[in-house]
C-alpha positions in Angstrom: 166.7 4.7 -29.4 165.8 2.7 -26.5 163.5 0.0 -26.2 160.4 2.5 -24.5 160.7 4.9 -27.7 160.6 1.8 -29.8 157.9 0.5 -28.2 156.0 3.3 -28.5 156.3 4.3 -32.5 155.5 0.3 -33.0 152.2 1.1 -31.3 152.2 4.4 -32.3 152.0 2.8 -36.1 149.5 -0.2 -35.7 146.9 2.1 -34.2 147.3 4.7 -37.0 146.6 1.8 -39.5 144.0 0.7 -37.4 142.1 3.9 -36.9 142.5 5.1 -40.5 140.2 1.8 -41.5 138.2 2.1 -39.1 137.4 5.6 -40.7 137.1 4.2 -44.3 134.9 1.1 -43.0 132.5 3.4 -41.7 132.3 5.8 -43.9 131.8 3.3 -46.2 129.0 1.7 -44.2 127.6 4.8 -43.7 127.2 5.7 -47.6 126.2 2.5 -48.4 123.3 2.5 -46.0 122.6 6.1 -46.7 122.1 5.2 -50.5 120.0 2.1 -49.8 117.3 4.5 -48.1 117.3 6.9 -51.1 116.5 4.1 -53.0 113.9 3.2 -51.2 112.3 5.6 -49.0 109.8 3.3 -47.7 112.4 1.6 -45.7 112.1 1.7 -41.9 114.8 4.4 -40.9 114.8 3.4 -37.5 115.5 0.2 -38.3 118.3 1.0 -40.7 119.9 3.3 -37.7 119.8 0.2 -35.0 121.5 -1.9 -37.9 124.1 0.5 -38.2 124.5 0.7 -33.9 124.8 -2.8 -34.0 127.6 -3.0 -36.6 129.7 -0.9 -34.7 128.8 -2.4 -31.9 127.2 0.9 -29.9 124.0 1.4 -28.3 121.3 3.0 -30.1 119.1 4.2 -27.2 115.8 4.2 -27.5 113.8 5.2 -30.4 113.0 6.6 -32.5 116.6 7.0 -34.2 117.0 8.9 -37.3 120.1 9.4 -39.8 121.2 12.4 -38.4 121.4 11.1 -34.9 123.5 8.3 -37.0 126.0 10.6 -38.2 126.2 13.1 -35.1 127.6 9.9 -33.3 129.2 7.5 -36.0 130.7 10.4 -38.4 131.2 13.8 -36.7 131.9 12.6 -32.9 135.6 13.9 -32.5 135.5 12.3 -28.9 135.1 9.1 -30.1 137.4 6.4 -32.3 134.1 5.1 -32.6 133.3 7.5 -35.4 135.0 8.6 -38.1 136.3 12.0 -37.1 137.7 10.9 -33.7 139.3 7.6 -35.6 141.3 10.2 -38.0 142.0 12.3 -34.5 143.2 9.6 -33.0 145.2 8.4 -36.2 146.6 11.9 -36.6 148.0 11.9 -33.2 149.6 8.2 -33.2 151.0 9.1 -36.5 152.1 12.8 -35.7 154.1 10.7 -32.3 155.6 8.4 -35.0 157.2 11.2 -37.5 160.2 9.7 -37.6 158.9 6.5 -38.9 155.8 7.9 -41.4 157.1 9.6 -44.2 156.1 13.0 -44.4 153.4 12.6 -47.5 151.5 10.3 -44.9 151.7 12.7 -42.2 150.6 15.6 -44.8 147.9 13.7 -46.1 146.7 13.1 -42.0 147.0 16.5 -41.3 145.4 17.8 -44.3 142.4 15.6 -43.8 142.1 16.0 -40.2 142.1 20.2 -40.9 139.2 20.0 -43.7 137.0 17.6 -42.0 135.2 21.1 -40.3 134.6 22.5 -42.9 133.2 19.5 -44.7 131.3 18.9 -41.3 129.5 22.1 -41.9 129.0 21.6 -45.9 127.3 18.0 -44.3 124.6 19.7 -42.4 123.4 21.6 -45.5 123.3 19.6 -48.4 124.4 16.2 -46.9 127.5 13.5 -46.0 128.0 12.6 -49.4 131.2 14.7 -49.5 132.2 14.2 -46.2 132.5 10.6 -46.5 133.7 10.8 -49.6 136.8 12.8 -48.8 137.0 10.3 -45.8 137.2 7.4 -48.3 139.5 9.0 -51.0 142.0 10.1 -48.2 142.3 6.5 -46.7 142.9 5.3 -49.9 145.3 7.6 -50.4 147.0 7.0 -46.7 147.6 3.6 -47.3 148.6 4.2 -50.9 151.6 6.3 -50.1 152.2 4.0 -47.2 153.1 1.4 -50.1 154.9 3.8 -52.1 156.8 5.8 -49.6 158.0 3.6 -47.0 160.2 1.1 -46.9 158.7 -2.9 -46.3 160.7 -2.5 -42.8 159.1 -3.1 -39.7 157.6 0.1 -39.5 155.6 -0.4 -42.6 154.7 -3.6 -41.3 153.1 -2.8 -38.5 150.9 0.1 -40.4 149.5 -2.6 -42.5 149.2 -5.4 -39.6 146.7 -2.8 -37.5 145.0 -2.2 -40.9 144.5 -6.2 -41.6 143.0 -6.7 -37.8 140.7 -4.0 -38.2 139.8 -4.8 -41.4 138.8 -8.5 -40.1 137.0 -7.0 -37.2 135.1 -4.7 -39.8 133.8 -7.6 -42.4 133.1 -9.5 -39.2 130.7 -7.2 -37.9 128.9 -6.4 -40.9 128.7 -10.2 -41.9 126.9 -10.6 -37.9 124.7 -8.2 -38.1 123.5 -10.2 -41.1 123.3 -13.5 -39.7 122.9 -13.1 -36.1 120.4 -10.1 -36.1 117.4 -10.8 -38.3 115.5 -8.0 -37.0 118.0 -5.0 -38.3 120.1 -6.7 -40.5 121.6 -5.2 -43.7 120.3 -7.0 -47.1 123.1 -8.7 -49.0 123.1 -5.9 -51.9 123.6 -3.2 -48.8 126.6 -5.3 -47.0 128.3 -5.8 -50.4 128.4 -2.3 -51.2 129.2 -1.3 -47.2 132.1 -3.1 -47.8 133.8 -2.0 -51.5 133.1 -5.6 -52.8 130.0 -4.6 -55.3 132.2 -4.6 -58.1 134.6 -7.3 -57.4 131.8 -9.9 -56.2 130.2 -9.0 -59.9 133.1 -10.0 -61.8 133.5 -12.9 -59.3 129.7 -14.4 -59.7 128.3 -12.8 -62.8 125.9 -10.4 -61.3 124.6 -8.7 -57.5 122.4 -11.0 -56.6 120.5 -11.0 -53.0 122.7 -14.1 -52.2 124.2 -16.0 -49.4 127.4 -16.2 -51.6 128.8 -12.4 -50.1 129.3 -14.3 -46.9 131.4 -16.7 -48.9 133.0 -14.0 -51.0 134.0 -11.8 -47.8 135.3 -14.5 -46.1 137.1 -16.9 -48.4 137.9 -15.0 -51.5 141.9 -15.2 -51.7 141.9 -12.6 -54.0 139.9 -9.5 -52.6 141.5 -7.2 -50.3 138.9 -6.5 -47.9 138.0 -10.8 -47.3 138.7 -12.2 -43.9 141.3 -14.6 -45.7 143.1 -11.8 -47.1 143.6 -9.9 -44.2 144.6 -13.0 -42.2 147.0 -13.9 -44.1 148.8 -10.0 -44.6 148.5 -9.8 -40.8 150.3 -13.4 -40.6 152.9 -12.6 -42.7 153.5 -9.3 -40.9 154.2 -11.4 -37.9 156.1 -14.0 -39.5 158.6 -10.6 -41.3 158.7 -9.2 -37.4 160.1 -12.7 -36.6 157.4 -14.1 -34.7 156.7 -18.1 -34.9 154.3 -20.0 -35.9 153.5 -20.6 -32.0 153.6 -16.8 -31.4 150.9 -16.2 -29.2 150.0 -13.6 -31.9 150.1 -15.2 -34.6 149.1 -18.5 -33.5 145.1 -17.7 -33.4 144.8 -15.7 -36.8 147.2 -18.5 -38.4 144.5 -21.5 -37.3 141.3 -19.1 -38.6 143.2 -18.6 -42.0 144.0 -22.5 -42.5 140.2 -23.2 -41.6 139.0 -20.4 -43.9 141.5 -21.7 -46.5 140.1 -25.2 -46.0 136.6 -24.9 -45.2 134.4 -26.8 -47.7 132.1 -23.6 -49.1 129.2 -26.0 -48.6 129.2 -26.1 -44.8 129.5 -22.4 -44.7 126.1 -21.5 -43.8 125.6 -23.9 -40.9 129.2 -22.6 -39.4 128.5 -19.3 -40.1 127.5 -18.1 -36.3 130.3 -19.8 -34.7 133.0 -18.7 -37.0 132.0 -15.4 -37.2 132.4 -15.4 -33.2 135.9 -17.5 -33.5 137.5 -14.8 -36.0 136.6 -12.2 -34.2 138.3 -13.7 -30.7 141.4 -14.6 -32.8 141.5 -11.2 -33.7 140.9 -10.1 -30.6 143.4 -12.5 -28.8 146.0 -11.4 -31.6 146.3 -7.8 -30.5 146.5 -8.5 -27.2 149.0 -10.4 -27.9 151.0 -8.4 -30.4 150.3 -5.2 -27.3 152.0 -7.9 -24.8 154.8 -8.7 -26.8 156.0 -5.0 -28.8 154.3 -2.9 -26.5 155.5 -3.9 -22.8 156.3 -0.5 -21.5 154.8 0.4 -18.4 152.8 3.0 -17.5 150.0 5.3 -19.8 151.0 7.0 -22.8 149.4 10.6 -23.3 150.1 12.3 -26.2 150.3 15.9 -26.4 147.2 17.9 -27.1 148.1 20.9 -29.7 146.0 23.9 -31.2 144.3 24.2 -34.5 
């Protein structure tokens, strides 16, 4: 193969491990919030849907916004990678351009979901999303489970789980903001737990689910939990160190300083460095794709994938 092909799959694989969390992170987020207001139906829907907006960083118009104006946009938008079902699309079609490299159980279990999110679209409108998202969140799982199992730890495995560990940053990043930066529609601690899978592992953690400033601490620091900033640094920065990148990589340079100052941060200065780190992971991560597109992906010129029926 020549360097353009190559270049291609590599990309090709990062965003299908990007856009496949992306879909899980918000359908989680979506359920989690969706509970929360059957819990309490009291709760200021419009309010809920700007926090949600804000999280994925869209604009909510103006009001009143209501739940099903939520999911028309962040769920069942196949025009969008903003949203869950044009994140899978998208997935589909990197992955489907990267056969060679995906082994065919992941590309079944894409193709498969892809095909029965209509169906589950139309179930959604009658008795809810519930199923929806949770066929969302049982496939992802299941994606990057036989990622683990079926392909080899070669560079193509690597960069499925290094575009998964970015977006995974950029995903307990946003919640954690929205939290601390907008008062007004911000999540409570229970709510941004649950959005992101950490419910149960923060209980065994800290003895309980309190309303507590300790999530921030627990999604960012934990070494242990998959889905904590520190975690997904480091997988990322070992995926770059594997793809033979040093440690003054302009990739991996900026998610490299973030993990050694999450690794080292004293727990007790947290809260007052919240704001700025929040911002300062999210540039690193930001600066680290770039940088990653710069270095594997230097073809020239647009890549358009081919559109196919139903």
């Amino acid at each position: 193969m020549n360097d353009v092909i190559l270049s291609r799959i590599a990309e090709a694989l990062t965003w299908t491990g990007r856009y496949v969390e992306r879909a899980d992170a918000t359908a989680r987020i979506l359920d989690a919030y969706l509970h929360r207001m059957l819990e309490d139906p009291w709760r200021d829907e419009d309010a809920a849907c700007r926090s949600l907006y804000a999280i994925l960083g869209m604009d909510a118009g103006r009001p009143p916004v209501d739940m099903q104006q939520v999911l028309d946009q962040l769920a069942f938008d196949a025009r969008s990678t903003g949203s869950i079902e044009g994140a899978l699309g998208a997935a589909r079609l990197n992955a489907r351009s990267a056969r060679e490299a995906v082994s065919s159980a992941m590309w079944e279990c894409l193709n498969a979901t892809w095909h029965a999110l209509a169906d589950q679209r139309r179930a959604a409108r009658r008795t809810g999303p519930y199923s929806y998202l949770e066929l969302v969140r049982s496939r992802a799982a299941l994606f990057f489970g036989l990622a683990d199992s079926t392909m080899s730890r070669d560079d193509s495995w690597r960069f499925v789980v290094l575009g998964r560990s970015l977006e995974r940053v950029d995903m307990t990043v946003r919640l954690l903001s929205v939290r601390v930066l907008d008062a007004a529609h911000a999540p409570d601690w229970p709510t941004l737990l649950s959005a992101s899978g950490a419910d149960e592992a923060f209980a065994r953690v800290y003895g309980g689910f309190g309303d507590t400033a300790r999530v921030a601490e627990f999604l960012l620091m934990d070494r242990d939990f998959p889905r904590s900033a520190l975690h997904a640094l480091t997988t990322a920065e070992e995926c770059l160190a594997a793809l033979g990148r040093p440690r003054q990589d302009p990739a991996r340079r900026p998610i490299g300083r973030l993990r050694t100052r999450l690794e080292y941060l004293d727990t007790h200065a947290l809260e007052d460095q919240l704001p700025l780190l929040l911002r300062d992971l999210q540039t690193a991560c930001m600066a680290s794709a770039e940088a990653v597109a710069e270095r594997f992906f230097p073809y020239q010129g647009p890549v358009v994938w081919a559109q196919e029926g139903a």
